[in-house]
Every structure is written in structure tokens, then in C-alpha cells.
C-alpha positions as CSV (number, residue, x, y, z in Angstrom):
1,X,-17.6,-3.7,24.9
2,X,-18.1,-1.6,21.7
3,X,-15.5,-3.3,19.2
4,X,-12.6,-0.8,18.0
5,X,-13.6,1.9,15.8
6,X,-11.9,1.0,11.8
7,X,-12.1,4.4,9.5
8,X,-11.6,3.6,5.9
9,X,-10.8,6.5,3.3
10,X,-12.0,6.5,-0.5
11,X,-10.6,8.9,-2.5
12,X,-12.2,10.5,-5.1
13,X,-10.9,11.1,-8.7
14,X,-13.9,10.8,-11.7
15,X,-15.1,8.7,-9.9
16,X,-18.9,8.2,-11.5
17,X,-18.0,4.9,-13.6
18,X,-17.1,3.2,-10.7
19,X,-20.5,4.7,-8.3
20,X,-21.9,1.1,-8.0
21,X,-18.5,-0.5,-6.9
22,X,-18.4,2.3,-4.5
23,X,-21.8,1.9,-3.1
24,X,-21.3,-2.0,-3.0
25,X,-18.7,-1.8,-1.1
26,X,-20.7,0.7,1.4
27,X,-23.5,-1.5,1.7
28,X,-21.5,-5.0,2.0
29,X,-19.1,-3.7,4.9
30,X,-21.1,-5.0,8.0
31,X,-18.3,-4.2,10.5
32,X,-20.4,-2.6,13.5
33,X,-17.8,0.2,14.4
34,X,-17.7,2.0,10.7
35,X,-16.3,5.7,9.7
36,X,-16.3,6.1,5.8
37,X,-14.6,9.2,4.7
38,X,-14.8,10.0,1.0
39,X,-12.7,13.0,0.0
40,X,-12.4,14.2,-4.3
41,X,-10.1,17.4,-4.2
42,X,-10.8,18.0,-8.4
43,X,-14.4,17.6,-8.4
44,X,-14.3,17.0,-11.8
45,X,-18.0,15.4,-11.9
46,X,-20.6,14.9,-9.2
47,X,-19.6,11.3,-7.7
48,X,-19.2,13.0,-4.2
49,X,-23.2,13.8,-4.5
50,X,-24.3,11.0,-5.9
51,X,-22.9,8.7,-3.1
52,X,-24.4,11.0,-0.6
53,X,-27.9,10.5,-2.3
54,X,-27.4,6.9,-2.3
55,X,-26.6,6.4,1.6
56,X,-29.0,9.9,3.3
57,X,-28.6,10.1,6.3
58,X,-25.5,7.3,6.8
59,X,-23.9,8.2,10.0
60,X,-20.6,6.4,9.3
61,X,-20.2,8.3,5.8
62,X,-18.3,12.0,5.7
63,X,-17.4,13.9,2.9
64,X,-14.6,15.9,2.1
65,X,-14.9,18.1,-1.4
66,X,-12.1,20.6,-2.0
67,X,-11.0,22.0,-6.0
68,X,-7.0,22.3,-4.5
69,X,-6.3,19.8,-7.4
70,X,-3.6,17.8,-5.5
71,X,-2.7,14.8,-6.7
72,X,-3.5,10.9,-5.4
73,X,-0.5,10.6,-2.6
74,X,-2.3,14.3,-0.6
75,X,-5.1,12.7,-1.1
76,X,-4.8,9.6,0.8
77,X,-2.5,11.7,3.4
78,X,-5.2,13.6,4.0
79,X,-7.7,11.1,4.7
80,X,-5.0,9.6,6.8
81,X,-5.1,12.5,8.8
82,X,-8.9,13.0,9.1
83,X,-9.3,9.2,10.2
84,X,-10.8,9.4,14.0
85,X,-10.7,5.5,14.2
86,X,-8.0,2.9,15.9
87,X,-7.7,1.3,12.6
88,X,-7.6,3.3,8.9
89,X,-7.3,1.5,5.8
90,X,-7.6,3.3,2.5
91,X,-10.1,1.9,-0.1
92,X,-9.6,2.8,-3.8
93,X,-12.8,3.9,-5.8
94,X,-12.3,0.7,-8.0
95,X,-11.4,-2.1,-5.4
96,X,-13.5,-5.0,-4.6
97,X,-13.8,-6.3,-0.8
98,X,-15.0,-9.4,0.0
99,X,-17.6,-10.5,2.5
100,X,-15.7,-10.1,5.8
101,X,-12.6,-8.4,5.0
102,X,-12.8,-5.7,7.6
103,X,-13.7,-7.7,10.4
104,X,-11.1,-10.3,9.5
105,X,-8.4,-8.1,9.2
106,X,-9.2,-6.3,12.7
107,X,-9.8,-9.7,14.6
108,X,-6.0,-10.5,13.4
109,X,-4.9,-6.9,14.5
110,X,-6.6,-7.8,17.9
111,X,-5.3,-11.0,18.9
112,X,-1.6,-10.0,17.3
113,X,-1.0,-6.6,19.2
114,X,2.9,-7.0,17.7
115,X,1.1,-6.7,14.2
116,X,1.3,-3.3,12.8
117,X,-1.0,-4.0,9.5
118,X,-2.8,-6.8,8.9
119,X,-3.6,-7.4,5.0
120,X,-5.2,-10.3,2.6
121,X,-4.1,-11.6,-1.0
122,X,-5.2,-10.1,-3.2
123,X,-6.7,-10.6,-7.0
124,X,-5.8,-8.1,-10.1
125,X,-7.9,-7.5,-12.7
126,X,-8.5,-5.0,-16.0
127,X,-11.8,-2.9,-15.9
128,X,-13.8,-5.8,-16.9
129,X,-13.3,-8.0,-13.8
130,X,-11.1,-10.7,-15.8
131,X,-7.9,-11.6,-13.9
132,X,-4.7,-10.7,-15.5
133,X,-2.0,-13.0,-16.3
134,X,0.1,-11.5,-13.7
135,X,-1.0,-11.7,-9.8
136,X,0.6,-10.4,-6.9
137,X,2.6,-13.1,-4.0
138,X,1.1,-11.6,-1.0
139,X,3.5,-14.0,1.5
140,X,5.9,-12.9,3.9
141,X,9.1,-13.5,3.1
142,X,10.5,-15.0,6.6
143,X,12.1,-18.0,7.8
144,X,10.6,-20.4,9.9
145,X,10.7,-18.7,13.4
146,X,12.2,-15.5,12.5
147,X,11.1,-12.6,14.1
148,X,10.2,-9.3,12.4
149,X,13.3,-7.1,11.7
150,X,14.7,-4.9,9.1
151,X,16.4,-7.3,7.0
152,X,12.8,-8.4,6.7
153,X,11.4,-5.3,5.7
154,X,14.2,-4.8,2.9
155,X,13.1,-8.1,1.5
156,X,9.6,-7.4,1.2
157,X,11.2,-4.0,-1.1
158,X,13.3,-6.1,-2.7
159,X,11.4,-9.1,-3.6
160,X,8.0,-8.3,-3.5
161,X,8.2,-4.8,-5.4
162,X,5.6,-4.9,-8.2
163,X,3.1,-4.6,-6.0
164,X,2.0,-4.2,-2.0
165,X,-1.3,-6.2,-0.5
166,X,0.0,-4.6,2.6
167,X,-1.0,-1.5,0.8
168,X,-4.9,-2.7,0.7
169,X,-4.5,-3.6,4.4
170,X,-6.1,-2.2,8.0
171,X,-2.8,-0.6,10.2
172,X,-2.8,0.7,13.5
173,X,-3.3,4.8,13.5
174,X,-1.5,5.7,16.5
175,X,1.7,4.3,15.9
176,X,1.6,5.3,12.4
177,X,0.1,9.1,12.3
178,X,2.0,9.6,15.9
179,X,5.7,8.9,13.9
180,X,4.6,11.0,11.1
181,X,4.9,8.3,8.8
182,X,3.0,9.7,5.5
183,X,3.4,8.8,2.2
184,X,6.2,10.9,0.5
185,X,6.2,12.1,-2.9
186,X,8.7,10.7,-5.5
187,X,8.9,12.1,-9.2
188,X,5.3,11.4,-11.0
189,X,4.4,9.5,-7.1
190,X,5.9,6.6,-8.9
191,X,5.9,3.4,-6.7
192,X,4.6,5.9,-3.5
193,X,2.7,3.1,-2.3
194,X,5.8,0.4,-2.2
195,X,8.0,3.1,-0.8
196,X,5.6,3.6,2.4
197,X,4.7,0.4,3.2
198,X,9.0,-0.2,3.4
199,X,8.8,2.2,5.9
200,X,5.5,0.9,7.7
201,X,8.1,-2.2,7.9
202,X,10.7,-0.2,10.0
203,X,8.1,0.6,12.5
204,X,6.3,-2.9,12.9
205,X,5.7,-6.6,11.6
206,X,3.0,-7.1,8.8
207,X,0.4,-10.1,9.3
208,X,-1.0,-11.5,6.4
209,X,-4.6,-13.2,6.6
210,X,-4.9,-15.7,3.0
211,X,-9.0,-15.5,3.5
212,X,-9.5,-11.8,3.5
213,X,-9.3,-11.0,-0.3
214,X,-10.0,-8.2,-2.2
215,X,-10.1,-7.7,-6.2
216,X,-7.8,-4.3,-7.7
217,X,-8.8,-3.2,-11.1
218,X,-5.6,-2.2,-13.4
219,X,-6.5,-0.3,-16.7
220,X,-4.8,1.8,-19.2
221,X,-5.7,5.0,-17.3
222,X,-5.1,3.5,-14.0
223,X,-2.2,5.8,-11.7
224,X,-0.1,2.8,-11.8
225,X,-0.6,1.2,-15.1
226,X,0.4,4.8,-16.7
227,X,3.6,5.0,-14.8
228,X,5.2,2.5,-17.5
229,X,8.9,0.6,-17.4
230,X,11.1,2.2,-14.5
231,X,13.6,5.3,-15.9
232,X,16.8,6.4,-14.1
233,X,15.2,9.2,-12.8
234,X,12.5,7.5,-10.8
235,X,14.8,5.4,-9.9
236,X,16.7,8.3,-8.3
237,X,13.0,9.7,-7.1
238,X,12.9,6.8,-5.1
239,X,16.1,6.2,-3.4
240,X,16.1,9.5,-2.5
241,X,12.5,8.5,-0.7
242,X,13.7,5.5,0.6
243,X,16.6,6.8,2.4
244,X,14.7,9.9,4.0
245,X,12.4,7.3,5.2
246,X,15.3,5.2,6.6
247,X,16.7,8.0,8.4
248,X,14.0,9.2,9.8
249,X,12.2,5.4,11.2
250,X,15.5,3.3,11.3
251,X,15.2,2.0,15.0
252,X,19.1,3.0,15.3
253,X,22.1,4.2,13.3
254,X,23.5,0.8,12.7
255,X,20.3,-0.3,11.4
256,X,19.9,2.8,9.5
257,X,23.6,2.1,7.9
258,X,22.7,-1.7,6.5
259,X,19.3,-0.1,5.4
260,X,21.1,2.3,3.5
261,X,23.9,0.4,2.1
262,X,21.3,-2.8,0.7
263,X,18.8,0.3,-0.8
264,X,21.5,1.5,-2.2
265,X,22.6,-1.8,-3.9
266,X,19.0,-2.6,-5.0
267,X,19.1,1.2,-6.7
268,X,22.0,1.0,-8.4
269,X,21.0,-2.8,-10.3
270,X,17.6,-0.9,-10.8
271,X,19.2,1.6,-12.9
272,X,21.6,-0.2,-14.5
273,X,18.4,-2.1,-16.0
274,X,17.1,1.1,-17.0
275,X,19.4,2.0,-19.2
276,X,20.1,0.6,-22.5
277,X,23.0,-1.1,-21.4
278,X,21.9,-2.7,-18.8
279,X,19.8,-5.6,-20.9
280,X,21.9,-8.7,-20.9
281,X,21.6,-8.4,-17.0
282,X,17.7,-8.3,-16.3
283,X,16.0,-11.3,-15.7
284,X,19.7,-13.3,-14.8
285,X,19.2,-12.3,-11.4
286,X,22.4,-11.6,-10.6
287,X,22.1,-8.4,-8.3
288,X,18.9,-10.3,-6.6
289,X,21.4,-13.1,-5.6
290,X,23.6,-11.3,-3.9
291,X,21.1,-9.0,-2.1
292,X,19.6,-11.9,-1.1
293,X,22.7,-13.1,0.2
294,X,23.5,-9.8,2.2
295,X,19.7,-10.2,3.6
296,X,20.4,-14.7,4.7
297,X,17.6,-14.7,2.4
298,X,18.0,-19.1,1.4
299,X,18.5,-18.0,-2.7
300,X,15.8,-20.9,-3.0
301,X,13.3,-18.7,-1.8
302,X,13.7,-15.8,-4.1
303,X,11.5,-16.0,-7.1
């Protein structure tokens, strides 16, 4: 039997410097069941064509060109939406897999059919390749034998906000396209990515697989790296997203309601650091404790 069909989406955005990690990438995925979409909505050089050159012929590779101008988050909805596989992951133009990490990721997927996205850790880096001092903790934050549940998915927001590996992982399409669940736009698409894969966490339990590994590339004109120190009005930006995303995927309105009211505590220590004022409190942890708390997170386990 044919294994399950994985579609993985590259968008596109000046995307000629990174053409060889592109095309590595192409020709180093040997999962047998393989649709590539590439989509660039600016075309603002030729990176679309050159990648076509590169693979002729390729019958796993399509190409989506459009001059609409949107920005990254309709980008990746759309090649959400184009995906015809079981299994989507989106790929950035500058990540790194390594050897494997498809297959890994689906064989997880298949023998944990409770698992909504399986992921790896996952290395960051500047433009040259040379690891940062910072590096993302890719672990689930559960106890030992605790099952998958919303206070779980709140402390994966909370606690593991700077950045998602769950983001870089291989999800289920079905579950995910057929509840709508996009990514949502908040102010500058600030933190998008850490807003939807909360929401991905109302809808079903991540799996995390330590030997699948992949290398992101953070640079000065990176989306991310330009989006600076929080302000009050992302802040805002994003509670607003978070509780849309609550109402709409919350399993029930008593989960919705403890959703809500922990989001809203995390917001409001957010801002508070945000504004002038709010110095002597960051880094005491203070707010982090008591979420923790409201979460039976052991305080031990919060870094």
C-alpha cells in the first residue's frame, strides 16, 4: 500500500539568495509520496523560474505565481489550502531539513492517530549557518501521564512563546482545513505563527520526535527578527487573536471561559512589561508563577 500522500508548501518572497537551500532541500526529501507547492505572490525576482529549471519535469513540484502582493500569513493560507495531501507542512525558503525528517515525522503521525502534528527540535541560526546563543526548548510541557488538554495547550503559549518547532512540523489536513483553522492576522502578523499553533492545540495533542531536526536561519531582515521587543498594541493584536481562536475551537464553553480568563492574565503581565513601568517586574517571574499555578504547572518546571 502506497504510503500517505505529505504536501509541503514553500513560500516565496526574494527568494534567489536562498535557490540552493531550496533546491537542497528538493533533492534531499526522499519520502516516496511527495507534492511540493511553491507559491511567490510579489514576484519580485525570478526564484519561481529558476527552481522550475532546476527540477524539469518534477512531477511532485507545482507552482503558484501571482503579483496580489499579500503578505507571509495569505501566503502560507493559501498553500494550506492548495495542499491535496493527508499531511501539509510548510517549509520556509531558508530552512534546513535533515536526512529523514519527512518520513520520521509521518511514521510518528501513523502509529499515534491521537497526534494532531508531529514536529522535531529544532536548531537557530543567522544567515551564515552559526547557531545563535539563544535556541528554542522544543519539549512538551506535561506531567508524567497527563493526557492532552487545554491547560496544556495554554502552557505551551505561555511558556514556550518565543518560538514554535510545532510550527516547522507535518499536521493532519483534514482535521485542520475541515475546522477552518487558518492562521489569523494580528497587527504587523506579529507572533501569527505562535497564535495558531495555540489553536492547533485546542483541536489535538502535539508529538514531538527529538531525531527529526531542522536548522531556521534568523537575520536582520528576517519577518520575525524585524518585529523587535513586544508593544501594547501587539499585545492587544494578539489577545484579540487568541480569543477569536478560543471561541471559535474551545471544545466547550467552560473550556472556552478558563481559556479566556488565563489569555487574559498572560495579556495583561505582557503589557504591563511593555510599558515603561512595567520594568522592575520582567524577568522576576512573578505573573509566570501564578499562571503556572492556575495551569498545576509544578513551578519547578517553568524556566
Amino acid at each position: 500500500m502506497a504510503p500517505p500522500k505529505v504536501t509541503i508548501g514553500i513560500p516565496l518572497y526574494r527568494s534567489n539568495r536562498f535557490l540552493d537551500c531550496i533546491a537542497g532541500n528538493i533533492e534531499s526529501i526522499d519520502y516516496p509520496n511527495l507534492e511540493i507547492i511553491l507559491s511567490d505572490r510579489h514576484l519580485h525576482d525570478d526564484a519561481l523560474e529558476r527552481v522550475a529549471a532546476r527540477f524539469p519535469g518534477d512531477p511532485r513540484l507545482r507552482l503558484l505565481a501571482t503579483r496580489d502582493g499579500r503578505g507571509w500569513i495569505d501566503n502560507y493560507n493559501l498553500l494550506l489550502r492548495s495542499a491535496t495531501g493527508a499531511y501539509f507542512m510548510w517549509m520556509g525558503h531558508d530552512d534546513e531539513l535533515s536526512p529523514g525528517y519527512v518520513g520520521e515525522l509521518v511514521a510518528h503521525l501513523e502509529a499515534s492517530p491521537e497526534t494532531l502534528v508531529a514536529y522535531g527540535d529544532v536548531e537557530v541560526t543567522d544567515e551564515s549557518g552559526a547557531p545563535l546563543g539563544w535556541q528554542p526548548d522544543a519539549r512538551l510541557l506535561l506531567g508524567e501521564g497527563e493526557a492532552w488538554s487545554v491547560r496544556a495547550a495554554l502552557r505551551q503559549l505561555v511558556f514556550r512563546p518565543s518560538f514554535t518547532p510545532p510550527f516547522k512540523g507535518i499536521f493532519r489536513v483534514e482535521p485542520v482545513r475541515g475546522a477552518g483553522l487558518y492562521l489569523r492576522e494580528p497587527l504587523d502578523g506579529v507572533w501569527a505563527d505562535v497564535y495558531w499553533i495555540f489553536a492547533l492545540g485546542l483541536l489535538g495533542r502535539p508529538g514531538h520526535v527529538p531525531s527529526a531536526r531542522l536548522r531556521k536561519r534568523v537575520y536582520r531582515t528576517s519577518a520575525s527578527a524585524a518585529w523587535g521587543g513586544i508593544r501594547l498594541r501587539d499585545v492587544a493584536s494578539g489577545h484579540a487573536i487568541l480569543l477569536s481562536y478560543i471561541r471559535d475551537f474551545a471544545s466547550g464553553p467552560r473550556v472556552a471561559a478558563e481559556a479566556a480568563a488565563v489569555v487574559s492574565a498572560w495579556s495583561l503581565a505582557r503589557a504591563v512589561a511593555a510599558t515603561p513601568l512595567g520594568w522592575p517586574l520582567r524577568g522576576r517571574g512573578v505573573a509566570r508563577r501564578l499562571i503556572a499555578r492556575a495551569l498545576s504547572t509544578p513551578v519547578s518546571g517553568i524556566p
